[in-house]
C-alpha positions as a Markdown table, in Angstrom:
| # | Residue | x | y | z |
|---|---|---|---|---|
| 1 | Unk | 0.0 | 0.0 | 0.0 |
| 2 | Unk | 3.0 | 2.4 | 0.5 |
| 3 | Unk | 3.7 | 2.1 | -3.6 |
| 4 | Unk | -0.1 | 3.8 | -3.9 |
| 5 | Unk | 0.9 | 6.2 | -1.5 |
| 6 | Unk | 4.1 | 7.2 | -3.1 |
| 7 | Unk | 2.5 | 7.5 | -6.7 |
| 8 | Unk | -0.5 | 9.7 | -5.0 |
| 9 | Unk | 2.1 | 12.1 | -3.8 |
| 10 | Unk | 1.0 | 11.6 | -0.3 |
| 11 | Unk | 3.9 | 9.9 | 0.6 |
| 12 | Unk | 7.4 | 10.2 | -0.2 |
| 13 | Unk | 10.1 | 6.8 | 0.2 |
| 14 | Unk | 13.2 | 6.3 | -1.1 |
| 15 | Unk | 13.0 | 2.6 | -0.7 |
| 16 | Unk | 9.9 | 2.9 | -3.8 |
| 17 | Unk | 11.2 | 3.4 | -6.8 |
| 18 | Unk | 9.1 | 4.4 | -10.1 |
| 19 | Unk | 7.7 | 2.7 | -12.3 |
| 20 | Unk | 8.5 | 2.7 | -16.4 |
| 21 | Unk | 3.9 | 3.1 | -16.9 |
| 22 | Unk | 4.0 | 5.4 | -13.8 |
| 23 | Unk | 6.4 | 7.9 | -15.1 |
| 24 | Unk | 5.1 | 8.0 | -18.3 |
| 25 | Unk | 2.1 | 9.8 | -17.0 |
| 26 | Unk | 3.6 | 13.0 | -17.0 |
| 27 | Unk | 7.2 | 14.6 | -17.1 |
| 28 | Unk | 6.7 | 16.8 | -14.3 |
| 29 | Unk | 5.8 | 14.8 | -11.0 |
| 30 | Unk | 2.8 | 17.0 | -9.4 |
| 31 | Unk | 1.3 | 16.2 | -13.1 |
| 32 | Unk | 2.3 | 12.6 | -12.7 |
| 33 | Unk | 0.5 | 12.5 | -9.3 |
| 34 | Unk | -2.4 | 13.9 | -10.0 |
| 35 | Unk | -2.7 | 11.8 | -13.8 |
| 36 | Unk | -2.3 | 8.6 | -11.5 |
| 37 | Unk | -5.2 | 9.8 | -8.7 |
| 38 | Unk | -7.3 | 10.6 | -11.8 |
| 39 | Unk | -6.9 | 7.0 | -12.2 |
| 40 | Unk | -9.2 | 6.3 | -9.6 |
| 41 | Unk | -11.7 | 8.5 | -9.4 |
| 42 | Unk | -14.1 | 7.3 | -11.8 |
| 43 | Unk | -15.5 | 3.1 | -10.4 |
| 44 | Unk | -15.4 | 0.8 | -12.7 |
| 45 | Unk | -18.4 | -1.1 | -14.0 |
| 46 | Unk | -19.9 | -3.8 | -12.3 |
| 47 | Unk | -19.8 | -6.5 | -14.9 |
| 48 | Unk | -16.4 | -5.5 | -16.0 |
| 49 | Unk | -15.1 | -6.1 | -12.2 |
| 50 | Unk | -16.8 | -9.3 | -12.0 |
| 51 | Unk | -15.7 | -10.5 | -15.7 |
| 52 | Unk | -12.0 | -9.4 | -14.4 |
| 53 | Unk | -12.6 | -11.4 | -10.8 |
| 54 | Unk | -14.0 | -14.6 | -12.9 |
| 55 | Unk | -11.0 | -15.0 | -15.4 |
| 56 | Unk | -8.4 | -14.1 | -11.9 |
| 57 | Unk | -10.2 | -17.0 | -10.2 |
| 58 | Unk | -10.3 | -19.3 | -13.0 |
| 59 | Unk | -7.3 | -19.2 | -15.0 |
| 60 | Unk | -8.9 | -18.5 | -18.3 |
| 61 | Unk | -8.3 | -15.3 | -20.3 |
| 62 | Unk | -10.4 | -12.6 | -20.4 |
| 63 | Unk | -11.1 | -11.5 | -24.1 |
| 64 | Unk | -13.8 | -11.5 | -26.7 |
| 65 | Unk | -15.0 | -15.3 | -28.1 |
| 66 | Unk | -13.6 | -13.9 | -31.4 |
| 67 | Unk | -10.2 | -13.5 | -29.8 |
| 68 | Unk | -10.1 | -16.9 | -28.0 |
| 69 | Unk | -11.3 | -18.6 | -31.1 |
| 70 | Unk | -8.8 | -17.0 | -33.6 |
| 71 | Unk | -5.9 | -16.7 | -31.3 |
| 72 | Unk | -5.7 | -18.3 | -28.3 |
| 73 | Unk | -7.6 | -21.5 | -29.0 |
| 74 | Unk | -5.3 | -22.8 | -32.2 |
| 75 | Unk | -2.3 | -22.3 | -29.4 |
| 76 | Unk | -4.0 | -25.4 | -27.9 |
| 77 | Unk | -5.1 | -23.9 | -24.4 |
| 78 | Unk | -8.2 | -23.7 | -22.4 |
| 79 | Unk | -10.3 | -20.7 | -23.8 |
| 80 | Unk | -12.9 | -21.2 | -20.8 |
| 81 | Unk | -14.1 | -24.1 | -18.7 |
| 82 | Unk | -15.4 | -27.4 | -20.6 |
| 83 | Unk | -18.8 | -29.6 | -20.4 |
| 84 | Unk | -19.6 | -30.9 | -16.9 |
| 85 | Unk | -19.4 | -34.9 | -16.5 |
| 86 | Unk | -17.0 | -37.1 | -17.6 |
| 87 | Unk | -14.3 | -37.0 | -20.5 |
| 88 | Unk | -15.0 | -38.8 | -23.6 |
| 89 | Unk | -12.9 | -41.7 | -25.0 |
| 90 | Unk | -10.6 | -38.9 | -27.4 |
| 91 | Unk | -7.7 | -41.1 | -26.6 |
| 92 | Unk | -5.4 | -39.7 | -29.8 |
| 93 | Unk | -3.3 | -43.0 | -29.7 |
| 94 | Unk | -4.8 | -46.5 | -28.6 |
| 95 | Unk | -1.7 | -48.1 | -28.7 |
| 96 | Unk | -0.4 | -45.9 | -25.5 |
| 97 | Unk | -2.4 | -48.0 | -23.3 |
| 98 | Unk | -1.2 | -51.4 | -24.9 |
| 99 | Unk | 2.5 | -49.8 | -24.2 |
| 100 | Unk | 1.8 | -48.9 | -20.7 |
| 101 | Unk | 0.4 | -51.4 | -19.8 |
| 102 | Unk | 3.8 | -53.9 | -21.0 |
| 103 | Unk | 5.7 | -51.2 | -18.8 |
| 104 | Unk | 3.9 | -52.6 | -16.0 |
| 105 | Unk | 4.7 | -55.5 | -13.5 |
| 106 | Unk | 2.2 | -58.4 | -14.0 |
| 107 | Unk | -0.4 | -58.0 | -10.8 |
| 108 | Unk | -2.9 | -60.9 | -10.0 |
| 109 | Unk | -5.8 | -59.6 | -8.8 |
C-alpha cells in the first residue's frame, strides 16, 4: 500500500522506486501525481469487475469469443471451462495403453 501512497504524492520513500507506466504519465511529477489519482476516481463497472474477478479466479483469459477462437484456441489452451461430466474416450493413440500397460509388472488380482 506504501507504492499507492508514493505515486499519490501523499507519501514520499526512497525505498519505492518508479515505475516505467507510472512515469510515463507526465514529465513533471505534481502532473504525474495527480494523472495517477485521476486513475481512480471514476469506479469501474460492475460487470467488468466481476468478468475481471471470474478470469483471476479461473485461470482463463479474459477477451472476446472472437479472440479466444482465432488466437488463443489454435495455441491449444483452455479458452474457458469445458462440459460438466465425464471425458469422452478422445484417446489420440490407442496403442499408448497397450505400451503402458507392458511397462507394468504383472499384478494378479
Amino acid at each position: 500500500m506504501v507504492e499507492l501512497r508514493v505515486n499519490s504524492g501523499a507519501l514520499t520513500d526512497r525505498f519505492v522506486s518508479q515505475h516505467p507506466e507510472f512515469a510515463a504519465l507526465a514529465t513533471r511529477p505534481d502532473k504525474r501525481h495527480a494523472a495517477y489519482r485521476a486513475l481512480f476516481e471514476e469506479q469501474m463497472d460492475e460487470a467488468l469487475l466481476e468478468a475481471i474477478r471470474d478470469a483471476t479466479n479461473s485461470g482463463y483469459p479474459l477477451a472476446s469469443e472472437e479472440f479466444k477462437n482465432r488466437a488463443i484456441a489454435p495455441l491449444g489452451w483452455k479458452t474457458g471451462p469445458g462440459k460438466p461430466g465425464p471425458r469422452g474416450n478422445s484417446d489420440p493413440d490407442p496403442e499408448f495403453g497397450k505400451r503402458v500397460s507392458t511397462l507394468t509388472p504383472n499384478l494378479v488380482f
